[in-house]
C-alpha positions, 0 to 999 in steps of 0.5 A: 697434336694441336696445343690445346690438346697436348696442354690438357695432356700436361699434369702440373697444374696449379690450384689456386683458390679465388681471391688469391694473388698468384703474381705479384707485379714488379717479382721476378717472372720464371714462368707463364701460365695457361689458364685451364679452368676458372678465370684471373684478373690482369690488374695493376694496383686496382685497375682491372687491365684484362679477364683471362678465361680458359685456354688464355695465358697469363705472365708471358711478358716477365718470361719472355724478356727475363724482366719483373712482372709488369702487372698482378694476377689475381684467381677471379674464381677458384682456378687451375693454371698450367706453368710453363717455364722458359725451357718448356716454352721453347719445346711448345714453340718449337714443336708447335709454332702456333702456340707462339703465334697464339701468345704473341696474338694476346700481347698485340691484343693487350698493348692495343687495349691499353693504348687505348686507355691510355690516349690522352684527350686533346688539350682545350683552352682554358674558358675565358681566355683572351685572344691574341690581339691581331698586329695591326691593334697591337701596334695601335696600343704601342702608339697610345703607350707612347704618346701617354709616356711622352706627357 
């Protein structure tokens, strides 16, 4: 049985209406969502992170290492989301290890993206900057400063 299938198998779905935050960042994280119809937003205050679509997963980080939810959902359209808590994501893991290829593919895929958006621009000088005098006219300057504070 493939994952696909035996997730549309499962009948714990969640409805959730658009507009509606389904994972608040920062909240404890017991479960992780399968997006079975309808599309949610991955965002952090207002910036969009990611669109997830049908078959995608949302809140594995929080259940994968027990932390606090490190972004928001937000139900983009109406929607219907599959949780899995940590027990039964173990049995899809151990009856099906490709569906924990297929989650650890959407983490590799979010931390490039947001590496991405997060490198920063190389640092430019400041226009109209002086340039560092060569040594050769520093010392000239030091012998004029010499001279003027002999007299």
């Amino acid at each position: 049985m493939t994952v696909l299938k035996h997730i549309q198998e499962m009948e714990e779905y969640q409805s959730f209406p658009a507009g509606t935050t389904i994972i608040k960042k920062g909240e404890p994280g017991d479960v992780m969502y399968i997006v079975k119809e309808g599309t949610v937003e991955v965002r952090d205050g207002r910036q969009l992170l990611d669109t997830v679509e049908p078959g995608g997963v949302v809140g594995e980080v929080a259940l994968i290492d027990a932390g606090g939810r490190s972004a928001s959902v937000v139900a983009k359209t109406d929607c219907q989301l599959l949780p899995i808590n940590e027990e039964q994501f173990v049995l899809l893991v151990e009856q099906m290890p490709y569906f924990a290829l297929q989650v650890m593919r959407v983490l590799a895929a979010r931390l490039r993206r947001t590496t991405k958006q997060r490198v920063t621009p190389p640092i430019r000088k400041p226009a109209g900057r002086a340039r560092k005098a060569s040594p050769l006219k520093s010392s000239a300057r030091k012998q004029v400063r010499r001279q003027k504070a002999k007299k």
